[in-house]
C-alpha positions as CSV (number, residue, x, y, z in Angstrom):
1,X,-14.7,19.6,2.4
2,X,-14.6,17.8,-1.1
3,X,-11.6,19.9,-2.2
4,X,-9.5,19.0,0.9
5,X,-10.4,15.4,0.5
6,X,-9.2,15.8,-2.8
7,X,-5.5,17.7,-2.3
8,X,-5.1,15.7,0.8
9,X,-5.3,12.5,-1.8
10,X,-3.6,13.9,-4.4
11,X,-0.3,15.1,-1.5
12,X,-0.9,11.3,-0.1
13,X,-0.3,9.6,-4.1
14,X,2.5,12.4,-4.7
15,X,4.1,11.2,-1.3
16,X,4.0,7.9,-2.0
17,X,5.6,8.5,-5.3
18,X,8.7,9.9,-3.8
19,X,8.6,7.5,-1.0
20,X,8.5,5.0,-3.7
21,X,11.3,6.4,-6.0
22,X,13.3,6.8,-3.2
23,X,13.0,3.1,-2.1
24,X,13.8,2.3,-5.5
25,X,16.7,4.6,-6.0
26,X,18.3,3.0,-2.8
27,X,17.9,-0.4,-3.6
28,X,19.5,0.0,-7.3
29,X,22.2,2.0,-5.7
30,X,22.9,-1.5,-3.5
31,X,22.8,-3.7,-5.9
32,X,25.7,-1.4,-7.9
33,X,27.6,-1.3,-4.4
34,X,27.3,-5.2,-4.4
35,X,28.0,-5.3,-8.2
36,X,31.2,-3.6,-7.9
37,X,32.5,-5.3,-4.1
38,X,32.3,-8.6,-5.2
39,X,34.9,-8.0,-7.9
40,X,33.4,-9.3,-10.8
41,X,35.3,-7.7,-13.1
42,X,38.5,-9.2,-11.9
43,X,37.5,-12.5,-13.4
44,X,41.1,-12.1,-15.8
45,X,43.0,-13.2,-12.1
46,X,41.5,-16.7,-12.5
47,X,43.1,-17.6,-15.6
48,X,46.4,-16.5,-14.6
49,X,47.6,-20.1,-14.1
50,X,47.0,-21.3,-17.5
């Protein structure tokens, strides 16, 4: 019983890593979608007047 208590932790922490990666993965990915919609690098336009 010790051994399966033992793989069943080790699946559970290698789950969560992944789970965890993955969370991460998506929210970076949003933030670059965000980055990029907003149109920050079209900041040039707002000096066209002068």
């Amino acid at each position: 019983m010790d051994k399966k208590e033992k793989i069943d932790s080790r699946g559970k922490r290698i789950g969560k890593f992944v789970l965890t990666t993955i969370i991460y993965c998506v929210i970076l990915m949003a933030l670059i979608y965000l980055y990029q919609y907003s149109g920050l690098t079209s900041v040039h336009f707002i000096y066209d007047e002068f």
